[in-house]
C-alpha positions as CSV (number, residue, x, y, z in Angstrom):
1,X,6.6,-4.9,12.2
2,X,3.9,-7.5,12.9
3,X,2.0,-11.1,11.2
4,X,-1.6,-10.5,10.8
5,X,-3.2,-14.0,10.1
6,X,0.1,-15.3,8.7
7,X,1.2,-11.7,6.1
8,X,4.0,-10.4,7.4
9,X,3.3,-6.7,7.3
10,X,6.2,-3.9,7.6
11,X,6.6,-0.4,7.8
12,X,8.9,1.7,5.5
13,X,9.6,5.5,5.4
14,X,10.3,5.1,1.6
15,X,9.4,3.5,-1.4
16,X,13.0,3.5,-2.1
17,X,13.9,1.0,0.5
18,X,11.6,-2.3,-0.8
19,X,14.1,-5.1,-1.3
20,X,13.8,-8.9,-2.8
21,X,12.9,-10.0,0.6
22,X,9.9,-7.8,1.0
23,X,8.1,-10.5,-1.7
24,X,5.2,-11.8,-0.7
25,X,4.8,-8.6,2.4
26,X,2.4,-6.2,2.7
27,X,4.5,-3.1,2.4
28,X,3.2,0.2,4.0
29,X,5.9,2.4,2.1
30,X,5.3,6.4,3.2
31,X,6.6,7.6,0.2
32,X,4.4,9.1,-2.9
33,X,2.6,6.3,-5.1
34,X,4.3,7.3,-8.4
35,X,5.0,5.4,-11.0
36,X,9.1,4.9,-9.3
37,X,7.3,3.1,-6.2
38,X,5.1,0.9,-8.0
39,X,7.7,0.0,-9.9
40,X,9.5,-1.3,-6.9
41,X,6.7,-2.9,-5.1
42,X,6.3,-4.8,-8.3
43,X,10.0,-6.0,-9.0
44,X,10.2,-7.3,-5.2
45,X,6.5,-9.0,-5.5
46,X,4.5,-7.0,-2.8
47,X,1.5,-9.2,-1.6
48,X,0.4,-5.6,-1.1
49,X,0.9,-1.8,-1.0
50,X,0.2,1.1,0.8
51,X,1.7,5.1,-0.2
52,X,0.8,8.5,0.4
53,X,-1.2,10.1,-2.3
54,X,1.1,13.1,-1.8
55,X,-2.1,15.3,-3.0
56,X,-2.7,13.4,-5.9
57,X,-0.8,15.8,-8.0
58,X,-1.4,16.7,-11.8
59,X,-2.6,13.7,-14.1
60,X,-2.6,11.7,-10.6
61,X,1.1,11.8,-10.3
62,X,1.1,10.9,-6.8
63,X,-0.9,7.7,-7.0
64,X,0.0,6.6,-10.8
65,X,2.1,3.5,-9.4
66,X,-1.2,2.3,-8.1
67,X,-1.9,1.4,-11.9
68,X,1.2,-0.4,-12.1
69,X,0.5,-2.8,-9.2
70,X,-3.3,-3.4,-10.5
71,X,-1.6,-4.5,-12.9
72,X,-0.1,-7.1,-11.5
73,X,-2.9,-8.7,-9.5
74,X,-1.4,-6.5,-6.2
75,X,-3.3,-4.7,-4.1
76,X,-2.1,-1.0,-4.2
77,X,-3.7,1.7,-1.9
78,X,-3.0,5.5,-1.3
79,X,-3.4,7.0,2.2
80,X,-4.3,11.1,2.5
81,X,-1.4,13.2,2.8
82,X,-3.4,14.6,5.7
83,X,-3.8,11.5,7.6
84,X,-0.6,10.7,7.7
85,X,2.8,12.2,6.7
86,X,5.1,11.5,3.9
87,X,8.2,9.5,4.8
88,X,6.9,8.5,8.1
89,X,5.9,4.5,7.5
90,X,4.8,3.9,11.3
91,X,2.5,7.1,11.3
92,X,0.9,5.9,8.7
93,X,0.1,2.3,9.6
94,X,-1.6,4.3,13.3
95,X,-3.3,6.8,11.1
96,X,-3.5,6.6,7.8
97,X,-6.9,6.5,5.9
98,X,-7.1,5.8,2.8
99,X,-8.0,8.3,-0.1
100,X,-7.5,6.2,-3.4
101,X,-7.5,2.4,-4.1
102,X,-6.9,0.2,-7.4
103,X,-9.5,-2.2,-9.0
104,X,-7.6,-5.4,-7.2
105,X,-8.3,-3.6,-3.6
106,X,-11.4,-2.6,-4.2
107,X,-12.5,-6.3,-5.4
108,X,-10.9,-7.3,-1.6
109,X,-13.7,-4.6,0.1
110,X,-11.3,-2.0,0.8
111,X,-12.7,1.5,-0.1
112,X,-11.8,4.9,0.1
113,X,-12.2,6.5,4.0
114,X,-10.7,3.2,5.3
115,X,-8.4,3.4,7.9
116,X,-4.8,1.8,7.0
117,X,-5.3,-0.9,10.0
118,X,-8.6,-2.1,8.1
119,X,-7.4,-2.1,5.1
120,X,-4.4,-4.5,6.0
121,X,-6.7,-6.8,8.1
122,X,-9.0,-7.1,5.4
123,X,-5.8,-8.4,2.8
124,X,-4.7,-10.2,5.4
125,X,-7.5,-12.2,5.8
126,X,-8.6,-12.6,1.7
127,X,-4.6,-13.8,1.8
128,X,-5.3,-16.8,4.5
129,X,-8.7,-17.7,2.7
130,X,-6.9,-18.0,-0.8
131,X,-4.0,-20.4,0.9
């Protein structure tokens, strides 16, 4: 989808489609955060993550793979299911904001109410600095 200041940034309508060669991406996957998407976000080595929150749900189903990236040192974030729908990757990268963030975004800066461009830029640019 595009290079910001060298990470390669893409759009997906699901979760379900990260691959191996999505390693070291920032993946905007439309799909709910569950535990199933960070799971794959974490097996293909995401720089970073975006879902939908998918309302949260009970015990914070819909964001509970955010846990899984923090986990790993990736930077997971959650858009509003009313910014942006579910299963539509590209309408959320041009308007997602962002309702819910882990501990490894929110050390980048990135904070809830942030659009989805923002957000990216802001990885993007920690991401050149570290290299």
């Amino acid at each position: 989808m595009a290079t910001i200041d060298g990470l390669e940034v893409i759009a997906l309508d699901s979760a379900s489609q990260i691959e191996l060669g999505d390693r070291r991406r920032l993946v905007i996957a439309a799909s709910n955060g569950g535990r199933e998407s960070g799971r794959a976000a974490v097996l293909a080595g995401c720089a970073a993550v975006v879902f939908n929150d998918a309302g949260i749900g009970k015990d914070r189903a819909g964001v509970s793979g955010l846990d899984l990236v923090d986990a790993e040192g990736i930077a997971g974030m959650a858009v509003a299911h009313t910014s942006a729908e579910i299963s539509d990757g590209l309408g959320t990268w041009r308007t997602g904001v962002l309702s819910t963030v882990n501990s490894t975004a929110a050390a980048l800066g990135i904070r809830p109410g942030m659009p989805v461009r923002e957000a990216v830029a802001i990885v993007a640019a920690a991401r050149k600095e570290a290299s």
